[in-house]
NUDRENLUM-839316 format. One line per 4 residues: for each residue x, y, z of C-alpha. Coordinates in steps of 0.1 Angstrom, whole numbers. Layout:
N
X:Y:Z | ...
//
This chain:
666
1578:766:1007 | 1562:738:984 | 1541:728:1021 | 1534:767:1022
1520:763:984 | 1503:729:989 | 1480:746:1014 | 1473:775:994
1462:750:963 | 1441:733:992 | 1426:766:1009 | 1416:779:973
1401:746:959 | 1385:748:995 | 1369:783:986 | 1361:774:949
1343:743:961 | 1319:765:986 | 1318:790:960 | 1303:765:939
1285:751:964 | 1267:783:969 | 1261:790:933 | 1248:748:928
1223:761:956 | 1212:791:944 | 1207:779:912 | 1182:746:931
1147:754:922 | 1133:764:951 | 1097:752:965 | 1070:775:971
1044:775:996 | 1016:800:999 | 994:796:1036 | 966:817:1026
941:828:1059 | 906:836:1049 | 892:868:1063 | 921:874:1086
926:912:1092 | 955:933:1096 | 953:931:1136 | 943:897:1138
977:880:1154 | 1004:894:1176 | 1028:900:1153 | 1008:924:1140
999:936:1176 | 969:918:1189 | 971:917:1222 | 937:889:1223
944:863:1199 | 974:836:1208 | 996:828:1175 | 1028:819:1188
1033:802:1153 | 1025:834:1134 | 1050:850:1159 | 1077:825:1155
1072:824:1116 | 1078:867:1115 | 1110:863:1137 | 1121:842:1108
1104:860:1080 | 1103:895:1065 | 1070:910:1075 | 1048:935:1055
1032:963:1070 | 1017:977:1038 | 1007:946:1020 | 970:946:1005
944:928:989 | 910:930:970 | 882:936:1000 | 868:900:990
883:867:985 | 879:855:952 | 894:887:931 | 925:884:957
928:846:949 | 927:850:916 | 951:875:911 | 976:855:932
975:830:904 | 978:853:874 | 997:886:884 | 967:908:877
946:933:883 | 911:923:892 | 900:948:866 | 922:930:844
913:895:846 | 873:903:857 | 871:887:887 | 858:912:910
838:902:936 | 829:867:954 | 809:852:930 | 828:821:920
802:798:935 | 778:811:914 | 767:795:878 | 788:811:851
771:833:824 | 774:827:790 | 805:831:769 | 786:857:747
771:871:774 | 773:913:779 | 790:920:815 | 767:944:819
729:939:835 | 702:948:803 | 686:971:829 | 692:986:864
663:996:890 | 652:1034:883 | 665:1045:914 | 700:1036:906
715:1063:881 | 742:1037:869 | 748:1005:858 | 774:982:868
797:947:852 | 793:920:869 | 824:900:879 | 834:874:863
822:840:881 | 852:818:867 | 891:826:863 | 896:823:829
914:790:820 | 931:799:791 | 953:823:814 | 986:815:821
984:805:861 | 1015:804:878 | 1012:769:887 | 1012:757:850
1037:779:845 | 1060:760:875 | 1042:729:865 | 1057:731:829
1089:745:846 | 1091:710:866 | 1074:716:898 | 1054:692:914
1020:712:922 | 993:708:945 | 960:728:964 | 950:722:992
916:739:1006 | 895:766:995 | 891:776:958 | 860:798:948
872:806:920 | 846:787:897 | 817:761:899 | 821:734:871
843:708:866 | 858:728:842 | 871:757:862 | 881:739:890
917:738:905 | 931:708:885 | 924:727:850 | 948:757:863
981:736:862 | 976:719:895 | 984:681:894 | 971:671:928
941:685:945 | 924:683:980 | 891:707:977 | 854:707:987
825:728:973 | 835:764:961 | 821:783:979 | 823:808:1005
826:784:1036 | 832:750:1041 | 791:727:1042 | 807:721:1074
839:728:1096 | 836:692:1109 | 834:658:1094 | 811:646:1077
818:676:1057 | 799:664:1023 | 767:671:1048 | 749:696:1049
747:716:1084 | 711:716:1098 | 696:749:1094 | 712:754:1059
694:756:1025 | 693:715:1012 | 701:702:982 | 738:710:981
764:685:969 | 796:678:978 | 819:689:949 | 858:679:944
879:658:959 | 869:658:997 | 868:627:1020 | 855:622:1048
873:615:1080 | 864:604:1114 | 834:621:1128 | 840:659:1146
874:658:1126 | 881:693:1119 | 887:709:1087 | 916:730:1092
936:701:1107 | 927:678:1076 | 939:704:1049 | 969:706:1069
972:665:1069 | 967:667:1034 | 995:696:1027 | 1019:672:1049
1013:644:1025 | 1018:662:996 | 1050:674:1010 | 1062:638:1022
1058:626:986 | 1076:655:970 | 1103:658:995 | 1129:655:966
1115:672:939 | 1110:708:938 | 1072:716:943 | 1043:742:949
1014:734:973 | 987:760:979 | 978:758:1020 | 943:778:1013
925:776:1049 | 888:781:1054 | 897:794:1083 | 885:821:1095
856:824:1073 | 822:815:1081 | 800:790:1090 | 825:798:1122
833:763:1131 | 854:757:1161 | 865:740:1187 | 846:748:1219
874:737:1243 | 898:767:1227 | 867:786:1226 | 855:786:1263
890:795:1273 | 893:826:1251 | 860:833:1265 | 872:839:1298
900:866:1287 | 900:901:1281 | 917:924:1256 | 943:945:1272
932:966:1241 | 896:964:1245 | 893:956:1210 | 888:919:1196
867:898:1222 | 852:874:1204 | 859:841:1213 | 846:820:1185
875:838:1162 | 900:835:1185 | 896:800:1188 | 898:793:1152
924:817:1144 | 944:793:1172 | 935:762:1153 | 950:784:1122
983:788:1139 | 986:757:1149 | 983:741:1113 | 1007:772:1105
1029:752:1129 | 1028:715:1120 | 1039:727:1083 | 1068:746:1093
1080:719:1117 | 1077:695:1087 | 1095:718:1062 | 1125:719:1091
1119:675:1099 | 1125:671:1062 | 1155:698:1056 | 1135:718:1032
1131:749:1052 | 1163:767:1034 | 1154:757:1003 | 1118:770:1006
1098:804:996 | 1072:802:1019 | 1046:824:1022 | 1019:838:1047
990:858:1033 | 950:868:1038 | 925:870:1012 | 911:899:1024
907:927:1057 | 891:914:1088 | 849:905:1091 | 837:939:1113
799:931:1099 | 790:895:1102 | 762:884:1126 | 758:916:1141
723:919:1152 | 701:946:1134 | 717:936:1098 | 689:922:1074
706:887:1070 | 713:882:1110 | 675:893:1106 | 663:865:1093
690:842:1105 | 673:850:1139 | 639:846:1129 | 649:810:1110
661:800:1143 | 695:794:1126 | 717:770:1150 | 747:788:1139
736:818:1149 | 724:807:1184 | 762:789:1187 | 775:822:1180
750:843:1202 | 759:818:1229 | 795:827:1229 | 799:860:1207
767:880:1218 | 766:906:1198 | 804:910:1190 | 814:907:1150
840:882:1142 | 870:908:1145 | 882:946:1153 | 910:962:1127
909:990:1151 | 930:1013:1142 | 922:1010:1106 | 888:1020:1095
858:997:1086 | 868:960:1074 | 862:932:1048 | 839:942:1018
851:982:1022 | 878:994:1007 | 892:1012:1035 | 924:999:1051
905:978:1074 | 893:961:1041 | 921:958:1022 | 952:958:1043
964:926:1053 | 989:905:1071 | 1019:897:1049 | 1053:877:1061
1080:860:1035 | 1105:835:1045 | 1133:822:1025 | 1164:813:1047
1196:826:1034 | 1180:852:1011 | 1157:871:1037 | 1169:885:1065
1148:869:1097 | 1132:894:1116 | 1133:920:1090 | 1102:947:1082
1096:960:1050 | 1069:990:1046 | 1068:988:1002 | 1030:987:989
1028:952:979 | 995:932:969 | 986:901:959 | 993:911:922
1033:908:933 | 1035:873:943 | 1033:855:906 | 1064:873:893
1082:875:923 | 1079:834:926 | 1091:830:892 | 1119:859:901
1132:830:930 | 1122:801:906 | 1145:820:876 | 1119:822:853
1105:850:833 | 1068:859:827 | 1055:837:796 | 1051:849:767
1017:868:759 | 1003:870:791 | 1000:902:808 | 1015:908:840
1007:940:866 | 1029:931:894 | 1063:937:903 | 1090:915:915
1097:916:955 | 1128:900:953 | 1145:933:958 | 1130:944:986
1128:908:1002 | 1165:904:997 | 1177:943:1003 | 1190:948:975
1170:972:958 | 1130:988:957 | 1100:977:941 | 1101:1006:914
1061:1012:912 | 1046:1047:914 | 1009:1036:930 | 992:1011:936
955:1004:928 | 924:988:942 | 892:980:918 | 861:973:938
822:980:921 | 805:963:942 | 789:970:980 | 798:1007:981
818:1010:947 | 849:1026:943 | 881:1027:933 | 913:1038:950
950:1045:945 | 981:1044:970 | 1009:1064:961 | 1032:1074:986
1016:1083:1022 | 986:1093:1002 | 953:1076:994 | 925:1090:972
892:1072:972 | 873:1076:941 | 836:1063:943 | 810:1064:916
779:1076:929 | 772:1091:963 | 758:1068:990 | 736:1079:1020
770:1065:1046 | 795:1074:1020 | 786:1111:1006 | 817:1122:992
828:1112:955 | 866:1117:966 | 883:1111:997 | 915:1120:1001
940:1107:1033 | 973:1110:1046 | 979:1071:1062 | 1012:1082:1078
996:1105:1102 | 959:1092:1097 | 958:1057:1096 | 924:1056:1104
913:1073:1074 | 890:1100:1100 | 901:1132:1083 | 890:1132:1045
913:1163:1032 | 899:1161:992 | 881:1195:1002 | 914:1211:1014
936:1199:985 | 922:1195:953 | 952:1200:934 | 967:1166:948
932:1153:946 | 930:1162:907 | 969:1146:908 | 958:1112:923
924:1109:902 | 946:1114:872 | 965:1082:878 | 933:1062:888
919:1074:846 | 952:1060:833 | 948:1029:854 | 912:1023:842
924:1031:808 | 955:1004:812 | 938:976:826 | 905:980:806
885:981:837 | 842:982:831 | 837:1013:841 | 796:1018:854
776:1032:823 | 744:1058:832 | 715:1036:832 | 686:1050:807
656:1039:829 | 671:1066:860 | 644:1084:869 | 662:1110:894
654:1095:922 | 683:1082:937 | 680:1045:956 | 689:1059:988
658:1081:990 | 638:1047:979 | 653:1028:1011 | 640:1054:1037
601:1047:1024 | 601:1021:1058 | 607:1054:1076 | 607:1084:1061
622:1103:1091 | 650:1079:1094 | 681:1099:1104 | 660:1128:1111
662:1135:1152 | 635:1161:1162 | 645:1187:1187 | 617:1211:1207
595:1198:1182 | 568:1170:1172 | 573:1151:1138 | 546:1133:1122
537:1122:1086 | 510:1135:1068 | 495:1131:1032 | 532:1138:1012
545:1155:1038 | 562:1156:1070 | 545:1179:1095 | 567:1198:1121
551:1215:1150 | 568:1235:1178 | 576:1222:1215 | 601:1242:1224
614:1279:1219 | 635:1270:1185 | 626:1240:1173 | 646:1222:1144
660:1189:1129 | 690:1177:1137 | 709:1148:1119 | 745:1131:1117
736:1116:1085 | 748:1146:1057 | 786:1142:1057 | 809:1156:1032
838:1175:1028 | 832:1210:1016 | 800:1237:1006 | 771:1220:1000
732:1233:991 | 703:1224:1010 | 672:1227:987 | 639:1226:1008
601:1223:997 | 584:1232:1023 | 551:1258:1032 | 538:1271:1062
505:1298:1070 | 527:1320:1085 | 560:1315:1071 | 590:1334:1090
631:1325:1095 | 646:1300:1094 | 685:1287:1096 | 708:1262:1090
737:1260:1120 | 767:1234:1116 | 792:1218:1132 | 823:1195:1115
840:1164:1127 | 874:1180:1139 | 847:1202:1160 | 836:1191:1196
810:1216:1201 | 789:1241:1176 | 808:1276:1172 | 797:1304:1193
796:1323:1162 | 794:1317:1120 | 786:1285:1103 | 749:1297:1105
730:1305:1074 | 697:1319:1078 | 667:1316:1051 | 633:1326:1047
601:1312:1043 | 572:1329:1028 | 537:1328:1036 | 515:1306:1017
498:1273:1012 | 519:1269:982 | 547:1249:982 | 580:1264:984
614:1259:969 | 638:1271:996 | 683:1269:986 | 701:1272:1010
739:1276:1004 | 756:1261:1034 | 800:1275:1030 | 812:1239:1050
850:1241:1057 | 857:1203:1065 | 837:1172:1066 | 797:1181:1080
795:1162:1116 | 761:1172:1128 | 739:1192:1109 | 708:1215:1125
678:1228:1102 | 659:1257:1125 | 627:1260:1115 | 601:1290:1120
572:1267:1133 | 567:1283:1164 | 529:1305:1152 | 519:1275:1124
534:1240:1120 | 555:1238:1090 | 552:1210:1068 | 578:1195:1042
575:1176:1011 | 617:1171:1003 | 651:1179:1019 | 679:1174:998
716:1182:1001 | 735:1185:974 | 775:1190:970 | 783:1226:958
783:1232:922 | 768:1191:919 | 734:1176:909 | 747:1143:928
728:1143:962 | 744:1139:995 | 713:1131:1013 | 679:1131:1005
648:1130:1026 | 618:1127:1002 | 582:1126:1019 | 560:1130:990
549:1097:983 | 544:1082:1016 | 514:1075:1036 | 509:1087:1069
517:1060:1097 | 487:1042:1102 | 472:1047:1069 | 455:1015:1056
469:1006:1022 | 444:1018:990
//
């Protein structure tokens, strides 16, 4: 009996002591470690289902990991980096767009421009070109908690000494000029590459190393030092690659290999990014087999992230800036021409469009989280996460609570990283007025885009998408469903109101004449494909003359969901009939019958105004403009689509103050 009792005693100090061994380790600060990718898009590793690029690391890290599959970010770097560091919105904390190699403005200064072009009806803030330093970062918050900090790699998040990473609460630094890029993905990297503008200096920290040393394998040296020397303290290190932004080093041995492989696919094919994201991966896996070396992997949130969607647009020939690259004779661009061609750095096929839009393909990115013992390895989480949700959930495994008087958007994803519970937000918001300007909300399945003027490639104000059974964003349904359209917009007003976003303010100087119609006086006719017919330009006018039974204009250019107006000036000696025949994007070929308006034009050498109300059901795919030139040519001075009920234009073709071609200048 008292042997029977003497084991009990030993079995339950036995459980009390791993009880409290637990609890002693649970309550072990634990480090943090956030590998940030730039420009990596949501397809861009096989994780995530790329069947081109080889990232064993990447796939060994999500077998271990929890991995996101509705994580986003801003569509550019610098508002995504910045609101990794404070919690925020980018409408919050002003950052919101990649500027933060730029000078700052004044302290006093207005964000708003004194004065827009006239052809531009609004006016828009600027972002911010510096994170704030008198916010709260989450490194000084660890710092004063403790924690050993450190960064590692690309900042852009200010130009002078004053906003640079070690005035944010970072103790230890390892960083080069903020901008963009790298000067150079190999050593010397305080030189300038040839072909690039001169008279840049190398800012920060940077060394040297040996010559041809690459960058992305010196940050990760430099993370593996920082984690040697803080081995038994708790710490946070910031891994922020340059990788895989441009000026598109790499290594050409990787390079020429990818170069000779296809894409099962028949997506991604460009080599140059496939070789760099390898490089990626494998400084991915030189830190995890240094957390495991050193025994700190269990006691370790680590974290694997990208700044923004993948590049779709970059050195694409026919682009203004590849332009001139080519005409430079830029040595970049003939390294990339040599094993690219023509291919952009990446394909988020299936999601639409990529970095700088905020479509999916622009804002969804690859997200994994690993914490042994406290996420489940292999597990998938689908919760709407962004890089607002990574300061409190850090302090959530650090056990610390937000500070005091600084304002925190995002929510906790301990919950959902641990299983325990759900994140607890309603929607989730993206602030973007810049490129193509918008704004958008995620609630649900359902995404509304909300942009603030119409653009010539992006018509409609609203656009409204299901992403569970239209992930590609094809089928805009605002026309269809206005009720949850007015729902959705009503939660993007109390956002703007909530965050205190700079809205765009009407700009005084408009003169009506939107920009778009200011960008086609290179050619007129742009977008304008003439059928059975001869085009040319006359004095303020383009002429149209039969050559063909029923001549018209076709274009693919007017899209937008719903009734629109066509208002036309136009005469003709012999006027006649005209009509307007349409066809919509879920439509393979034009209807035998309806969706045909017809319209008449009277005789006369007067101009005419012509409105044609066209009853669109859907989005406009192809649109056909029939007119009655086959006795007398018909000449036009403006075509302009407007959205029913809307002064806004769609599309506008104005030819009244342009020159024939061939006219010598006056």
């Amino acid at each position: 009996m008292k042997m029977q009792f003497a084991v009990l005693v030993l079995v339950s100090l036995g459980i009390a002591t791993a009880l409290n061994a637990a609890d002693a380790a649970r309550n072990v600060k634990p480090n943090v470690m956030i590998f940030l990718v730039d420009d990596m898009g949501w397809m861009d590793s096989e994780p995530y289902g790329s069947q081109y690029y080889e990232t064993p690391h990447m796939q060994r890290l999500a077998q271990q990991s929890m991995r996101f599959t509705n994580a986003y970010a801003v569509p550019l770097c610098s508002p995504t980096r910045a609101s990794i560091l404070t919690g925020q919105y980018s409408s919050r904390h002003r950052i919101t767009s990649a500027s933060g190699h730029r000078p700052p403005a004044p302290a006093d200064a207005s964000p708003y421009p004194p004065e827009a072009p006239p052809g531009r009806p609004l006016i828009y803030a600027e972002s911010k070109n510096y994170l704030d330093p008198n916010l709260a970062t989450i490194s000084k918050v660890l710092r004063a908690a403790g924690y050993r900090t450190g960064h590692v790699g690309k900042w852009h998040l200010g130009l002078l000494p004053e906003n640079r990473p070690d005035q944010y609460g970072f103790e230890w630094t390892w960083h080069c000029a903020p901008d963009p890029g790298p000067p150079s993905y190999f050593s010397p990297y305080g030189v300038v590459p040839q072909g690039q503008p001169s008279g840049q200096q190398k800012v920060g920290n940077i060394a040297d190393g040996p010559d041809g040393e690459y960058i992305t394998d010196r940050l990760t040296d430099e993370a593996l030092k920082f984690i040697d020397a803080h081995r038994y303290e708790p710490f946070y290190l910031n891994l922020w690659q340059y990788g895989v932004h441009g000026p598109w080093g790499h290594k050409e041995s990787y390079t020429a290999e990818f170069a000779k492989k296809t894409d099962p696919r028949g997506q991604q094919r460009n080599p140059i990014m496939a070789s760099m994201l390898k490089s990626v991966d494998q400084s991915l896996g030189r830190v995890l087999d240094r957390l495991d070396d050193l025994g700190l992997a269990d006691n370790t949130l680590f974290i694997f992230y990208s700044d923004n969607g993948g590049n779709t647009h970059s050195n694409v020939p026919g682009t203004a800036k590849t332009d001139r690259a080519e005409q430079a004779g830029n040595p970049m661009l003939r390294d990339w021409r040599k094993w690219a061609g023509p291919e952009p750095p990446t394909s988020n096929a299936p999601l639409r469009e990529g970095k700088g839009r905020i479509y999916e393909g622009g804002t969804r990115v690859p997200l994994m989280v690993r914490w042994p013992g406290r996420i489940q390895p292999g597990s998938v989480s689908d919760a709407v996460v962004g890089p607002i949700d990574l300061y409190p959930t850090i302090l959530d495994a650090a056990g610390l609570t937000n500070p005091a008087g600084h304002r925190v958007d995002g929510l906790s994803m301990l919950p959902v990283l641990e299983q325990t519970g759900r994140l607890g937000r309603d929607a989730y918001f993206t602030w973007f007025p810049h490129l193509i300007p918008g704004v958008s909300v995620r609630q649900g399945d359902w995404k509304l885009i909300r942009r603030f003027e119409s653009h010539p490639d992006y018509p409609d104000l609203f656009e409204l998408y299901n992403l569970k059974d239209d992930l590609g964003e094809a089928t805009n349904l605002a026309g269809r469903m206005p009720d949850k359209v007015k729902q959705l917009d009503a939660l993007i007003d109390g956002f703007i109101r909530e965050t205190g976003a700079l809205v765009p303010k009407p700009n005084p100087a408009y003169d009506g004449q939107p920009a778009a119609a200011a960008k086609l006086s290179a050619d007129p006719t742009a977008g304008l494909v003439p059928k059975m017919c001869k085009i040319s330009l006359v004095a303020g006018a383009l002429r149209v003359e039969a050559d063909g039974r029923a001549p018209f204009l076709g274009t693919a250019q007017v899209k937008h969901n719903g009734p629109m107006t066509l208002t036309m000036r136009a005469r003709s000696a012999v006027g006649g009939e005209g009509k307007v025949q349409w066809k919509t994007a879920d439509q393979e070929e034009f209807p035998a019958t309806g969706q045909i308006v017809t319209f008449a034009l009277p005789a006369g050498d007067q101009w005419q105004e012509v409105r044609i109300d066209l009853p669109v059901e859907g989005t406009s795919a192809i649109i056909r403009l029939y007119l009655p030139a086959g006795e007398a040519p018909v000449e036009i001075e403006s075509l302009r689509y407007t959205a029913a009920g809307r002064e806004q234009p769609v599309r506008v073709w104005d030819f009244r103050a342009v020159k024939p071609r061939g006219a010598a200048d006056e």
